[in-house]
DSSP file (Angstrom, degrees, kcal/mol; ACC not computed):
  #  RESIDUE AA STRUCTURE BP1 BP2  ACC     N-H-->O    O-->H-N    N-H-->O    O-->H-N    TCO  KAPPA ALPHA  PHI   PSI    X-CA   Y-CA   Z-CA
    1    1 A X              0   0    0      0, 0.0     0, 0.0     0, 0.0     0, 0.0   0.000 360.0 360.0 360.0 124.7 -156.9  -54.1 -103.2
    2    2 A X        -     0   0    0      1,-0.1     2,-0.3     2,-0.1     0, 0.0  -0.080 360.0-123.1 -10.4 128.7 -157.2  -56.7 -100.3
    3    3 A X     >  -     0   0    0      1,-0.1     4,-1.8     0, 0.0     5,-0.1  -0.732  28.5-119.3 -62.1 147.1 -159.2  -60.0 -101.1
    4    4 A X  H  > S+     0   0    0     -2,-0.3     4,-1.3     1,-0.2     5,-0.3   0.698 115.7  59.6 -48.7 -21.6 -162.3  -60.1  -98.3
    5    5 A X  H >> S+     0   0    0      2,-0.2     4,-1.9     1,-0.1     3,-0.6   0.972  99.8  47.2 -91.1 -44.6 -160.6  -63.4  -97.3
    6    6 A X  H 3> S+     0   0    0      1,-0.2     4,-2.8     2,-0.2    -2,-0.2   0.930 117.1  48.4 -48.2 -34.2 -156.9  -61.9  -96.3
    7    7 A X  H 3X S+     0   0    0     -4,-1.8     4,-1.4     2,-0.2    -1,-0.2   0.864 110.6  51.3 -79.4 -22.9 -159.0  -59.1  -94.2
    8    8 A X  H <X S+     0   0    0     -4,-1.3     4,-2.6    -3,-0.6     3,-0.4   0.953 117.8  35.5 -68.3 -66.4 -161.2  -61.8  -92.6
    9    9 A X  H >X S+     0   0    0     -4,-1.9     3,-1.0    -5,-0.3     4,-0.8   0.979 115.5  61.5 -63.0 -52.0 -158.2  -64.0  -91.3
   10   10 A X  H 3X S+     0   0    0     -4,-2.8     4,-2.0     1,-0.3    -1,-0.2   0.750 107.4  35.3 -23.8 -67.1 -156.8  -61.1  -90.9
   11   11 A X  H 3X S+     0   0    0     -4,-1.4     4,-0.9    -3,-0.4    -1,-0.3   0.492 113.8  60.8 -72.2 -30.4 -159.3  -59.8  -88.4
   12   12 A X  H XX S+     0   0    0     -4,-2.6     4,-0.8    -3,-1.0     3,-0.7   0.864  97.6  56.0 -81.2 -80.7 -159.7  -63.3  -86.8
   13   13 A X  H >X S+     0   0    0     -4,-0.8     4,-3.9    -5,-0.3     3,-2.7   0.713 107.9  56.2   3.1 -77.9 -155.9  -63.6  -85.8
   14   14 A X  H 3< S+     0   0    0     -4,-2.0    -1,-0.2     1,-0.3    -2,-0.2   0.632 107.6  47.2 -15.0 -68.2 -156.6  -60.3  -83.9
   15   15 A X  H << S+     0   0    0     -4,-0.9     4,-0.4    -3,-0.7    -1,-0.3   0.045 111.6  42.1   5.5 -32.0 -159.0  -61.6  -82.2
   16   16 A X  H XX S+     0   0    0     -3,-2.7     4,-1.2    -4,-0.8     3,-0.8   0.785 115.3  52.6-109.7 -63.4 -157.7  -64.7  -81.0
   17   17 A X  H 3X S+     0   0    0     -4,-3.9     4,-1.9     1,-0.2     5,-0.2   0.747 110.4  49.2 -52.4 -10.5 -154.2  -63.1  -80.1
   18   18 A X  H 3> S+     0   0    0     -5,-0.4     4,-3.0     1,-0.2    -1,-0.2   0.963 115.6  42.5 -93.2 -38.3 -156.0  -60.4  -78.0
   19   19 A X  H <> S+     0   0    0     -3,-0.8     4,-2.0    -4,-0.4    -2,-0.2   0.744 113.7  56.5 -32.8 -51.2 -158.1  -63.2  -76.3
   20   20 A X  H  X S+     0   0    0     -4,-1.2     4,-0.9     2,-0.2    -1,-0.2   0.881 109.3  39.1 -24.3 -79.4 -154.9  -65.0  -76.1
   21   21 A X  H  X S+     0   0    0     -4,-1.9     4,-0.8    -5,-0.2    -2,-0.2   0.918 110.5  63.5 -74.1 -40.5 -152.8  -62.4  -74.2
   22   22 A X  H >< S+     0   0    0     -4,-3.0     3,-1.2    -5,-0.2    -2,-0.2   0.907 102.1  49.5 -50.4 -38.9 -156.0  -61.6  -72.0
   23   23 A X  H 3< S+     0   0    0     -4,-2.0    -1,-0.2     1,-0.3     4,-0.2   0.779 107.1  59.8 -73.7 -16.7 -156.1  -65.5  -70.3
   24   24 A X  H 3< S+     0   0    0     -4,-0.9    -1,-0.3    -5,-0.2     2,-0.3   0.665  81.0  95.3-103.4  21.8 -152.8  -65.1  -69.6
   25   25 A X  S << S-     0   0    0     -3,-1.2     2,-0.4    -4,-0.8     3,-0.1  -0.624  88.2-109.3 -35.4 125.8 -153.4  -62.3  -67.6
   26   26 A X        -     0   0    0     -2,-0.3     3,-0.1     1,-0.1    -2,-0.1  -0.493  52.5 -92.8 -38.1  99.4 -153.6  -63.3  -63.6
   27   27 A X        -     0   0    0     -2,-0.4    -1,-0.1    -4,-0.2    -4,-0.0   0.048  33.5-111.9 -43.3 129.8 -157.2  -62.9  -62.6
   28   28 A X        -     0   0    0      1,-0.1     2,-0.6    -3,-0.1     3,-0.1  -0.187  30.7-145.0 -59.6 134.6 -158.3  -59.8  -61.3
   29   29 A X        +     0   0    0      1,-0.2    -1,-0.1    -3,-0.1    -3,-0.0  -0.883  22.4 174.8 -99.6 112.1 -159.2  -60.4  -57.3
   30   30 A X  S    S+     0   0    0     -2,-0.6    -1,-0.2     1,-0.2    -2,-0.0   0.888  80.8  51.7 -71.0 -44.7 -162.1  -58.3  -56.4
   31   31 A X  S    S+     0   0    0     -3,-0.1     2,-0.2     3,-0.0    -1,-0.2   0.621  83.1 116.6 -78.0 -36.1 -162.2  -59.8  -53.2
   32   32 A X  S    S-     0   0    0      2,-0.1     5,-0.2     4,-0.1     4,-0.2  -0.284  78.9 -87.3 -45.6 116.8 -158.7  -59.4  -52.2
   33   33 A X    >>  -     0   0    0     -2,-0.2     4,-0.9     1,-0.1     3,-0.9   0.509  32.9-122.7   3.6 140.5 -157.7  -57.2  -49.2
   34   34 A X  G >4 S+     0   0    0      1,-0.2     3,-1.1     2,-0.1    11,-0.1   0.940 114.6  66.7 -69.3 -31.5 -157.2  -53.4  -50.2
   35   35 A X  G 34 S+     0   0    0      1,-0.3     3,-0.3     2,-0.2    10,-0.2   0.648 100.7  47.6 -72.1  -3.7 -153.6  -53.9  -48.8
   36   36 A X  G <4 S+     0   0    0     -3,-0.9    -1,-0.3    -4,-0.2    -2,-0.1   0.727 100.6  65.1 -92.8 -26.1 -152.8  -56.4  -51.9
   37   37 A X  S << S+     0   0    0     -3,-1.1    -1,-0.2    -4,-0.9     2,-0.2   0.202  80.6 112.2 -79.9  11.8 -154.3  -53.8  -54.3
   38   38 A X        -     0   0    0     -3,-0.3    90,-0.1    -4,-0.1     4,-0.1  -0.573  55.8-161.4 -78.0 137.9 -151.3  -51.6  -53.3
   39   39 A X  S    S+     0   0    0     -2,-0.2     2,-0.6     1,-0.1    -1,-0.1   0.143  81.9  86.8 -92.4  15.2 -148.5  -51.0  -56.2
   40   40 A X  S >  S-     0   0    0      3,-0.2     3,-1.5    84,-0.0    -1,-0.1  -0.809  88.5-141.2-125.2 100.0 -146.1  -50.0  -53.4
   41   41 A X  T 3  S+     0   0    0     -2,-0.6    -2,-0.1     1,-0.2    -5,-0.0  -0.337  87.8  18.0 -85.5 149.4 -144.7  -54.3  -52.7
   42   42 A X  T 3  S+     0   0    0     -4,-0.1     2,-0.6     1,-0.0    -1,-0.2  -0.250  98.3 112.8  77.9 -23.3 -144.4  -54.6  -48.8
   43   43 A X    <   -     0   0    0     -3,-1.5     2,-1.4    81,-0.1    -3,-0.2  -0.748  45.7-168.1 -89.3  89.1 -146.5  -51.5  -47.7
   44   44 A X    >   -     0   0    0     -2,-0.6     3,-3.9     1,-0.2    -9,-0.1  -0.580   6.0-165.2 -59.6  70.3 -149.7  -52.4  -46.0
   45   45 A X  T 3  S+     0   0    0     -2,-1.4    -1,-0.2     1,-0.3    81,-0.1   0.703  88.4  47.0 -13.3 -53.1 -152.0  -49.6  -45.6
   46   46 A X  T 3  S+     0   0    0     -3,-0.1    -1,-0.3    83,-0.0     2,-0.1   0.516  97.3  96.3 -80.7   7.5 -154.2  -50.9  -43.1
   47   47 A X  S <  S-     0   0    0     -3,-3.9    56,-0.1   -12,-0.0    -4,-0.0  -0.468  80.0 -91.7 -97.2 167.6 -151.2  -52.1  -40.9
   48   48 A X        -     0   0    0     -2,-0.1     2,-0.3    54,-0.1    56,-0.2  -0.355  44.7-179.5 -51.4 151.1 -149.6  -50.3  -37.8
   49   49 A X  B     -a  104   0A   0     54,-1.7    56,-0.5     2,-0.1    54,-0.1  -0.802  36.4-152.9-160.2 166.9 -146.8  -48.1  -38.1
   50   50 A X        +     0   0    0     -2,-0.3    58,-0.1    54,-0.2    54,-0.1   0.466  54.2 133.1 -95.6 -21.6 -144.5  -45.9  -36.1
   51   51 A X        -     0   0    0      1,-0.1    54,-0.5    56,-0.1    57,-0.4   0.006  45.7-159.4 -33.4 122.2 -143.8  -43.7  -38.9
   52   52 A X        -     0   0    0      1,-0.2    -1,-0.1    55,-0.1    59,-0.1   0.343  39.7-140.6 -99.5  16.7 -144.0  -39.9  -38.0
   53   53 A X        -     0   0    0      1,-0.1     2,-0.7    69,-0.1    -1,-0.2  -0.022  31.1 -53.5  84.0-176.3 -144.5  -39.4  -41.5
   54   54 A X  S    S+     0   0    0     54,-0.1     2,-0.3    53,-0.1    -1,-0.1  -0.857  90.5  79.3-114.5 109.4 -142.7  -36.1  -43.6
   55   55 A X  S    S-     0   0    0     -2,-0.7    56,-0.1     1,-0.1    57,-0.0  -0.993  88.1 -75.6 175.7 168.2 -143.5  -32.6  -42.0
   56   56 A X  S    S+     0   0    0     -2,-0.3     2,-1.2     1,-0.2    -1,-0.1   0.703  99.3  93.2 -72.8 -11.7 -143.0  -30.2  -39.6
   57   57 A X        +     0   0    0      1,-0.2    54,-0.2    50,-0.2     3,-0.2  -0.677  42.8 148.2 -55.0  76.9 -144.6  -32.0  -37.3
   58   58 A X        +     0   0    0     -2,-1.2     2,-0.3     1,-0.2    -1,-0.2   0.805  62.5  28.7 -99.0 -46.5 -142.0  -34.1  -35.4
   59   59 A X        -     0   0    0     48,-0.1     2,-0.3    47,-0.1    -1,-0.2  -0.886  57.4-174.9-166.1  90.5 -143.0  -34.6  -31.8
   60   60 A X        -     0   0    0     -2,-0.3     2,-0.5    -3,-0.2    47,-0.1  -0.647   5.5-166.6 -67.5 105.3 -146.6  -34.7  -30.6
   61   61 A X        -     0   0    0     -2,-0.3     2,-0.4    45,-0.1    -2,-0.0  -0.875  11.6-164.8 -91.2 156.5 -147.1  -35.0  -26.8
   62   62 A X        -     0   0    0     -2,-0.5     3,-0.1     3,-0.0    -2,-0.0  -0.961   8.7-173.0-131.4 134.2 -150.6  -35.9  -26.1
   63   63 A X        -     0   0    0     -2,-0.4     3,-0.0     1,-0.2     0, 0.0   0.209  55.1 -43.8 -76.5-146.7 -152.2  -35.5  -22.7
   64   64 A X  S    S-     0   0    0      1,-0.1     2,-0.6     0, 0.0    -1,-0.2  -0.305  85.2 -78.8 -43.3 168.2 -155.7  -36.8  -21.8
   65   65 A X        -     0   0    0     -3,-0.1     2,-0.6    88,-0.0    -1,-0.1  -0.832  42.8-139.2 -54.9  95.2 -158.1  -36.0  -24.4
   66   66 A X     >  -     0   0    0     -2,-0.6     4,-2.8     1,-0.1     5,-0.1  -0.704   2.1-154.4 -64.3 104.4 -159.1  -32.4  -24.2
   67   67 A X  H  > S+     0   0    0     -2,-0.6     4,-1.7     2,-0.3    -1,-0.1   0.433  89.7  51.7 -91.0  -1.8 -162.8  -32.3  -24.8
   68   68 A X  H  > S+     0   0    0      2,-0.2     4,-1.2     3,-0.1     5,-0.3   0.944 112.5  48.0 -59.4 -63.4 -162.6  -28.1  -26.3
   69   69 A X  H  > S+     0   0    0      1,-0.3     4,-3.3     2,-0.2     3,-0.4   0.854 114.5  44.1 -78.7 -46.9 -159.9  -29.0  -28.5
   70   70 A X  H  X S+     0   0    0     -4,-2.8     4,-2.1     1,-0.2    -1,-0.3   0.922 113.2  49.2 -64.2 -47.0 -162.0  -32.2  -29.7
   71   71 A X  H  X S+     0   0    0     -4,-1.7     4,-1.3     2,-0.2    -2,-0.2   0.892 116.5  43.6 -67.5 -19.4 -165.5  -30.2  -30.1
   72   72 A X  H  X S+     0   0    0     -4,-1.2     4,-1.6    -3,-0.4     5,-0.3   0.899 110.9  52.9 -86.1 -38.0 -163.3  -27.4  -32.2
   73   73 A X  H  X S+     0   0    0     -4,-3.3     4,-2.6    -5,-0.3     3,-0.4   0.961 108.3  61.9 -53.6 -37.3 -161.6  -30.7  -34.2
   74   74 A X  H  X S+     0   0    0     -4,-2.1     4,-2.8     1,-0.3     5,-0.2   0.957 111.6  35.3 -36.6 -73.0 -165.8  -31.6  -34.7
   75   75 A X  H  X S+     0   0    0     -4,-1.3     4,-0.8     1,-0.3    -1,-0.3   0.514 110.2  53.3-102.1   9.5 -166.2  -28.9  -36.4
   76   76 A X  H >X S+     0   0    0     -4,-1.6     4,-2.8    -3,-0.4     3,-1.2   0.911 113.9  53.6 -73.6 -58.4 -163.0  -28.5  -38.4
   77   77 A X  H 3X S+     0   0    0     -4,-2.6     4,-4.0    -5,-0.3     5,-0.5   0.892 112.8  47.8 -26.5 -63.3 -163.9  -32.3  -39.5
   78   78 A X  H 3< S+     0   0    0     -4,-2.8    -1,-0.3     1,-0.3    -3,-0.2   0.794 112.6  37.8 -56.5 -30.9 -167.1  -31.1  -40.5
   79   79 A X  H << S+     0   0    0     -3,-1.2    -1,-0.3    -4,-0.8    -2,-0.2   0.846 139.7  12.3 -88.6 -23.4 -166.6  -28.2  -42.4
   80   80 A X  H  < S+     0   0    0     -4,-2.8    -3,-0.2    -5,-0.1    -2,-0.2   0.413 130.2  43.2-127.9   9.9 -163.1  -29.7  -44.4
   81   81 A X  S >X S+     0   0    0     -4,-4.0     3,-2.3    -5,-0.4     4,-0.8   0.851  93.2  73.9-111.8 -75.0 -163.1  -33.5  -43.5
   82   82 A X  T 34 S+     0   0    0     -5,-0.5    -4,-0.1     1,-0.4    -3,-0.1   0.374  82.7  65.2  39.4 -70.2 -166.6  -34.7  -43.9
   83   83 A X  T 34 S+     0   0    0     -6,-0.2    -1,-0.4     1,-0.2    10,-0.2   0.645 115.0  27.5 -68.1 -16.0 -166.9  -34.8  -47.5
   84   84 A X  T <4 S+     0   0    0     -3,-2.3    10,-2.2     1,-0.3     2,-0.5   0.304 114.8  58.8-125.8 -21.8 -164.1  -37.7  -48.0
   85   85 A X     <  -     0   0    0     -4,-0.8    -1,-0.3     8,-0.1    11,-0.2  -0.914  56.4-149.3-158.7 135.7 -164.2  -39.4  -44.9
   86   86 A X        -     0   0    0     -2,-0.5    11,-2.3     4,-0.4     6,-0.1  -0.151  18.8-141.2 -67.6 149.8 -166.1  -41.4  -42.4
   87   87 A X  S    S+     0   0    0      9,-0.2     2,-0.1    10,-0.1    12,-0.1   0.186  94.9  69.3 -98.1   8.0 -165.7  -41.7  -38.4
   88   88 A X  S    S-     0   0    0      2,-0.3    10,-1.7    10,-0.1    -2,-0.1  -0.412 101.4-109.5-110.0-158.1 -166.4  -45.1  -39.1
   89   89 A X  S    S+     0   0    0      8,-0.2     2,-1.0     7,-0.1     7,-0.3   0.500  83.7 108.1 -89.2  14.6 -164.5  -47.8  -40.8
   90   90 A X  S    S-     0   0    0      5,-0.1    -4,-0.4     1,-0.1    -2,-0.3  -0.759  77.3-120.8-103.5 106.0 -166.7  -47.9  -43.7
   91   91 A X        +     0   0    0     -2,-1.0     4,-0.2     5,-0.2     2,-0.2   0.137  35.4 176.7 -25.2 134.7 -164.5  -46.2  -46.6
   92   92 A X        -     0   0    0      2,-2.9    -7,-0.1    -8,-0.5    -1,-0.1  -0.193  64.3 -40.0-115.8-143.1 -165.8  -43.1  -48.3
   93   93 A X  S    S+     0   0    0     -2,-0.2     2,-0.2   -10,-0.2    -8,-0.1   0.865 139.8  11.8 -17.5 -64.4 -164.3  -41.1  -50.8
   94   94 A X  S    S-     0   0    0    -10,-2.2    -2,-2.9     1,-0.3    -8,-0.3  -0.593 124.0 -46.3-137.4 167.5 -160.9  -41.5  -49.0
   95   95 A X        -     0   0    0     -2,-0.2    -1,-0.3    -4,-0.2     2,-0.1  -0.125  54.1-114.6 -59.6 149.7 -160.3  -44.2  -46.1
   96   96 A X        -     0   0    0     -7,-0.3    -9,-0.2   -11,-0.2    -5,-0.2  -0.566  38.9-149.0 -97.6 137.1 -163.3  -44.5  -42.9
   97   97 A X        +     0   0    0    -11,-2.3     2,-0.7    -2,-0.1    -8,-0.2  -0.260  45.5 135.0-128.8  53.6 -160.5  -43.2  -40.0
   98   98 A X  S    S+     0   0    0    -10,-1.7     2,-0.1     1,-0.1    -2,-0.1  -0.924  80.0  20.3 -83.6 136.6 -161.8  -45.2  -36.9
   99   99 A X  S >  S+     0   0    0     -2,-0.7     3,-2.6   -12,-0.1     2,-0.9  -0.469  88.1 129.3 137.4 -42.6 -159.3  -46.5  -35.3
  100  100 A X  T 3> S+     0   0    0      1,-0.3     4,-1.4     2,-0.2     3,-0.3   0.198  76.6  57.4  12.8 -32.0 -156.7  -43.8  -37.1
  101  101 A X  T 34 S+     0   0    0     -2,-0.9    -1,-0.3     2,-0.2     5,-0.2   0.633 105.3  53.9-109.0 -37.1 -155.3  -43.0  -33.6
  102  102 A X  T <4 S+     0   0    0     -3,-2.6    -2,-0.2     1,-0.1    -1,-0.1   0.146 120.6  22.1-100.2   1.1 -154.5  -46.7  -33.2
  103  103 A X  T  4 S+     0   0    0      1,-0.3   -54,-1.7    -3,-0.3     2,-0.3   0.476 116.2  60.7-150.6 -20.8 -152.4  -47.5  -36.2
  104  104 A X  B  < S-a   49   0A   0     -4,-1.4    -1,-0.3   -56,-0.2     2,-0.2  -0.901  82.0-120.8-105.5 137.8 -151.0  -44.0  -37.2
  105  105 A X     >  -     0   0    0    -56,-0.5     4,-1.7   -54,-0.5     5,-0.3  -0.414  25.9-117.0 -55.4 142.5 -148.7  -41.8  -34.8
  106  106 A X  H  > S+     0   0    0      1,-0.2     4,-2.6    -2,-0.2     5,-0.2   0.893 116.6  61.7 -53.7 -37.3 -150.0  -38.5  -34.0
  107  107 A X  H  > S+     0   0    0      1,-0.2     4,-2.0     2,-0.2    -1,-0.2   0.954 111.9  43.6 -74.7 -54.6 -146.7  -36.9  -35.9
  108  108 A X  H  > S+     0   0    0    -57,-0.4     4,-1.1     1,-0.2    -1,-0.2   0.922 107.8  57.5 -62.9 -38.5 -148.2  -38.7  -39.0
  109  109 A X  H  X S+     0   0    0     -4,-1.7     4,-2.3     2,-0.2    -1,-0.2   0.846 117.7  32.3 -14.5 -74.8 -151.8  -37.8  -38.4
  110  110 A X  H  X S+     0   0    0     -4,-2.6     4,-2.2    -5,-0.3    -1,-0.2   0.706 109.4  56.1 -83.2 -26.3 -151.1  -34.4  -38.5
  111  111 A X  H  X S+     0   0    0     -4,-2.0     4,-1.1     2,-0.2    -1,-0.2   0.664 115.0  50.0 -72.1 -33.2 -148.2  -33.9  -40.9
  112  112 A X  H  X S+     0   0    0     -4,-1.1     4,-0.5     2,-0.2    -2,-0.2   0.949 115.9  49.4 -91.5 -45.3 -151.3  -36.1  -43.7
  113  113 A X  H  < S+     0   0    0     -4,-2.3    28,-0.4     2,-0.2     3,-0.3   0.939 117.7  30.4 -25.7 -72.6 -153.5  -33.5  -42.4
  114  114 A X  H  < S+     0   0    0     -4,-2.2    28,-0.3     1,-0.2    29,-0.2   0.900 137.5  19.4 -76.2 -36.6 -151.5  -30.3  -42.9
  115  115 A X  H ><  +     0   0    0     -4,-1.1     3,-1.6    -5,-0.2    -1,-0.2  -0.423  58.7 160.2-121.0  36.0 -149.5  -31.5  -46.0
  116  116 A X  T 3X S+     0   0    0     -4,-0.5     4,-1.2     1,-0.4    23,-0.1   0.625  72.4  68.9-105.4 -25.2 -151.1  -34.3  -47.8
  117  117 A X  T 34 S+     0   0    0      2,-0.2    -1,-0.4     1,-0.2    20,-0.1   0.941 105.8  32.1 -26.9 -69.3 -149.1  -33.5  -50.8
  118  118 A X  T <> S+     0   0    0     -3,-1.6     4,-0.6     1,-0.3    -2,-0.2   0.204 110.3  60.0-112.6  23.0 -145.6  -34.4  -49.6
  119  119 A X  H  > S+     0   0    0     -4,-0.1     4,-1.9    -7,-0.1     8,-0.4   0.618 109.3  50.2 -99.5  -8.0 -146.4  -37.0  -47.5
  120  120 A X  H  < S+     0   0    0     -4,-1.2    -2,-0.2     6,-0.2    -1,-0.1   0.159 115.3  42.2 -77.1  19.9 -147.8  -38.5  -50.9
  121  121 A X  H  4 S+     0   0    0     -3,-0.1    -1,-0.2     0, 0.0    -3,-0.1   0.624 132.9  18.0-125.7 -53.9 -144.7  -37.7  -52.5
  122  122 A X  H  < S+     0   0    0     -4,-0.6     2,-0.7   -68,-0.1    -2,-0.1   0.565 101.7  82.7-122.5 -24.3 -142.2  -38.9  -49.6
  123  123 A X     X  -     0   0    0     -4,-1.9     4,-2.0     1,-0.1     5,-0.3  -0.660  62.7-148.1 -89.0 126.5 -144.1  -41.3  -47.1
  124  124 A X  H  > S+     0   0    0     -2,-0.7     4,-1.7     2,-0.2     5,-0.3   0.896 100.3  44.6 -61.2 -30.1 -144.5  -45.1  -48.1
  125  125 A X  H >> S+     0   0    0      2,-0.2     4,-1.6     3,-0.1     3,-1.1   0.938 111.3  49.4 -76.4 -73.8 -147.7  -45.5  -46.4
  126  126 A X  H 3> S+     0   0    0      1,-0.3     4,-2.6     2,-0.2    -6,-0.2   0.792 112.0  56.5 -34.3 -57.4 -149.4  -42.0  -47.7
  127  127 A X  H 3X S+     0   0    0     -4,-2.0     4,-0.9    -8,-0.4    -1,-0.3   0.864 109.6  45.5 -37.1 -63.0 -148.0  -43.4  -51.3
  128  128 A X  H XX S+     0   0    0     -4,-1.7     3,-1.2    -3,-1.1     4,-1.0   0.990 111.1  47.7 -42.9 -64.9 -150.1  -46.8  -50.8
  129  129 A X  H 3X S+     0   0    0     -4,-1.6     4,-1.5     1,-0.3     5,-0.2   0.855 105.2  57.9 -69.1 -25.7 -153.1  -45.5  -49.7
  130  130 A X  H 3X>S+     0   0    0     -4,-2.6     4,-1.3    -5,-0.3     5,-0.7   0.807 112.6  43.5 -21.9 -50.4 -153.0  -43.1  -52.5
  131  131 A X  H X<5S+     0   0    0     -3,-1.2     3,-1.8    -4,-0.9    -2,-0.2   0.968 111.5  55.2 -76.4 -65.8 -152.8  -46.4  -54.9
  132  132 A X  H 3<5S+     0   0    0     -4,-1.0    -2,-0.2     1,-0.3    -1,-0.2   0.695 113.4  36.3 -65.4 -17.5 -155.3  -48.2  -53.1
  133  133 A X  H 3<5S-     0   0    0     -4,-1.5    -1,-0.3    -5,-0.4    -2,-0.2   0.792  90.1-152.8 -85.3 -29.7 -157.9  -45.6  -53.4
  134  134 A X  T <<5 +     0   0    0     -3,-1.8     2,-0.2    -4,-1.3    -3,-0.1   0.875  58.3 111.9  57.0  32.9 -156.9  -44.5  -57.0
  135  135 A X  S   <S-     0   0    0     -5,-0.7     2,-0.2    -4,-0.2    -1,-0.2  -0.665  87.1 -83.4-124.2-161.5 -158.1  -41.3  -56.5
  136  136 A X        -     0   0    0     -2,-0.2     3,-0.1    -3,-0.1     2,-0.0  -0.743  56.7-115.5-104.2 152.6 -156.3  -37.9  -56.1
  137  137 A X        -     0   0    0     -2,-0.2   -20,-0.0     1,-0.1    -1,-0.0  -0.404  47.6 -83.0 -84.9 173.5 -155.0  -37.8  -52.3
  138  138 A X        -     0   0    0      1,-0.1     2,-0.3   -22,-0.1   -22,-0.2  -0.280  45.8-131.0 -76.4 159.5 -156.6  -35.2  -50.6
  139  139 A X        -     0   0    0      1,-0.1     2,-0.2   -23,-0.1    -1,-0.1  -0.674  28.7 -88.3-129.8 173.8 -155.4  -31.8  -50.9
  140  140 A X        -     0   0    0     -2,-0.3    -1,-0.1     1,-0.1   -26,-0.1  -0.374  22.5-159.3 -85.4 132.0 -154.7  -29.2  -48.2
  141  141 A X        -     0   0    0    -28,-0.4    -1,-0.1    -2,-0.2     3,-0.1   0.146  43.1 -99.3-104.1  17.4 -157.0  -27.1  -47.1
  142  142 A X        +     0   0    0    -28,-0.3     2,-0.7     1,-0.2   -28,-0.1   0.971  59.9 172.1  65.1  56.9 -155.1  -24.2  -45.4
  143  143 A X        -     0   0    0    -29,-0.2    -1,-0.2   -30,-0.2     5,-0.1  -0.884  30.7-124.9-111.8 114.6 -155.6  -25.4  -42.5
  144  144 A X     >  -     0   0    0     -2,-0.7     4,-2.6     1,-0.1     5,-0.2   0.127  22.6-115.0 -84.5 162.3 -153.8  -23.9  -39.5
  145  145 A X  H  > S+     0   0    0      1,-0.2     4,-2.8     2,-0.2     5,-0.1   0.844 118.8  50.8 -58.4 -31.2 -151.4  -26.0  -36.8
  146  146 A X  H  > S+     0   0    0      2,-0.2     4,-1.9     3,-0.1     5,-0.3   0.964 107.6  53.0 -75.0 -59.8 -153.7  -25.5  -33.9
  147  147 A X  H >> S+     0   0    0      1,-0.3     4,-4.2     2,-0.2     3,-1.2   0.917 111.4  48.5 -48.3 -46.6 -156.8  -26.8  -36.2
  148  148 A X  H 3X S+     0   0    0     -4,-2.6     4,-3.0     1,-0.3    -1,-0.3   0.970 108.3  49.7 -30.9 -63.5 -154.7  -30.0  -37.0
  149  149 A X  H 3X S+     0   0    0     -4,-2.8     4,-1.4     1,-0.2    -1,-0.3   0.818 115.5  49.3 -70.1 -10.3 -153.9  -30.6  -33.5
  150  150 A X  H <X S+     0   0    0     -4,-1.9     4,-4.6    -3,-1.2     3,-0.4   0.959 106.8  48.4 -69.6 -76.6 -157.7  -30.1  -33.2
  151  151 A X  H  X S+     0   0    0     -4,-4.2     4,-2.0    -5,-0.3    -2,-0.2   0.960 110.6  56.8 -34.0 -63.4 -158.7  -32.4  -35.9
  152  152 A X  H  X S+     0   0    0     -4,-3.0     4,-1.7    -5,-0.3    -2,-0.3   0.780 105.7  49.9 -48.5 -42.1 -156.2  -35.0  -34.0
  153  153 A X  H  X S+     0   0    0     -4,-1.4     4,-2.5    -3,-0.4     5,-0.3   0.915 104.3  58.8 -41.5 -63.3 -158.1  -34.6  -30.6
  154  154 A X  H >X S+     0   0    0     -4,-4.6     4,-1.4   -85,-0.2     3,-0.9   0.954 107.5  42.8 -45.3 -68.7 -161.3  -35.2  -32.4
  155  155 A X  H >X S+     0   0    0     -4,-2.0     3,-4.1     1,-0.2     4,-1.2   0.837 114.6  56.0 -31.4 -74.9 -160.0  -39.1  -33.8
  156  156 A X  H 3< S+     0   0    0     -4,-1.7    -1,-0.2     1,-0.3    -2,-0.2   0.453 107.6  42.6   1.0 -76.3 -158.7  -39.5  -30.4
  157  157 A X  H <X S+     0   0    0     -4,-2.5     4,-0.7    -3,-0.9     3,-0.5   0.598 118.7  45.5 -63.1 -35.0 -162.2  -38.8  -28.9
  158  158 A X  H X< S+     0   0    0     -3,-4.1     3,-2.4    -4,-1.4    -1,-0.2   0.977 111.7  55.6 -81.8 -50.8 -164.0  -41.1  -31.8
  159  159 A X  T 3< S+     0   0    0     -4,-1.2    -1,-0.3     1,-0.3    -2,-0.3   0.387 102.4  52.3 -64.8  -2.5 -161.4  -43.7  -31.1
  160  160 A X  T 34        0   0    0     -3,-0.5    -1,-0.3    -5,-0.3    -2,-0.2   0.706 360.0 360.0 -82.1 -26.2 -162.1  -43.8  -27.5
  161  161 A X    <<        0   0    0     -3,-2.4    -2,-0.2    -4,-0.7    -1,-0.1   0.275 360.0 360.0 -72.3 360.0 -166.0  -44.4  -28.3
């Protein structure tokens, strides 16, 4: 049988070695940018990019804003969008997407829309913003090519506002 004193030092050791390994951990920055809280080194969610993303979506004209196609993107938003995400910048669920129009390409837009699966599998930005949110990316909602381009109308329309 143990003496009570081997199991005491025993238990104290522990105790200082887990304490030990914990300060030399880096300190966690709550305050730091979400783009630092990224595992994916270089990829900056919140930054511009040109990317048209992974999809069948390749080449997006857009005209003016067509304000039919924007009220049917309203209510696609509403009924499949809504629950995860803001028209502002203020982070929901899943990322606030003003501005969306202004930092993502339309090809990407719609391709994260229709497929949000394999652009989280294959795009380096979808991948990031997956880690920063640490939640499961959002998942497709059977959602037809015209409603996409729909949806896409809609940002447009907020992102003029």
């Amino acid at each position: 049988m143990k003496s009570p004193l081997l199991s005491s030092l025993l238990i104290s050791l522990f105790i200082l070695s887990s304490c030990n390994s914990a300060n030399q951990r880096p300190p966690a920055n709550e305050n730091a940018p979400a783009s630092e809280n990224t595992s994916i080194p270089g990829i900056d969610p919140a930054a511009k990019s040109d990317s048209k993303g992974v999809g069948k979506f390749t080449a997006v004209t857009l005209p003016a804003i067509d304000k039919k196609i924007s009220e049917k993107g309203a209510s696609v938003f509403e009924s499949k969008c809504i629950s995860c995400h803001t028209l502002t910048d203020q982070k929901g669920i899943g990322p606030g997407l003003k501005g969306i129009t202004t930092i993502r390409t339309p090809e990407w837009i719609m391709n994260m829309i229709y497929n949000p699966e394999e652009m989280v599998k294959k795009d380096p930005v979808a991948k990031a913003l997956k880690d920063q949110y640490k939640l499961p990316m959002m998942i497709s909602g059977g959602i037809t090519d015209e409603e996409c381009r729909a949806v896409l109308e809609y940002l447009r329309s907020n992102d003029q506002k």
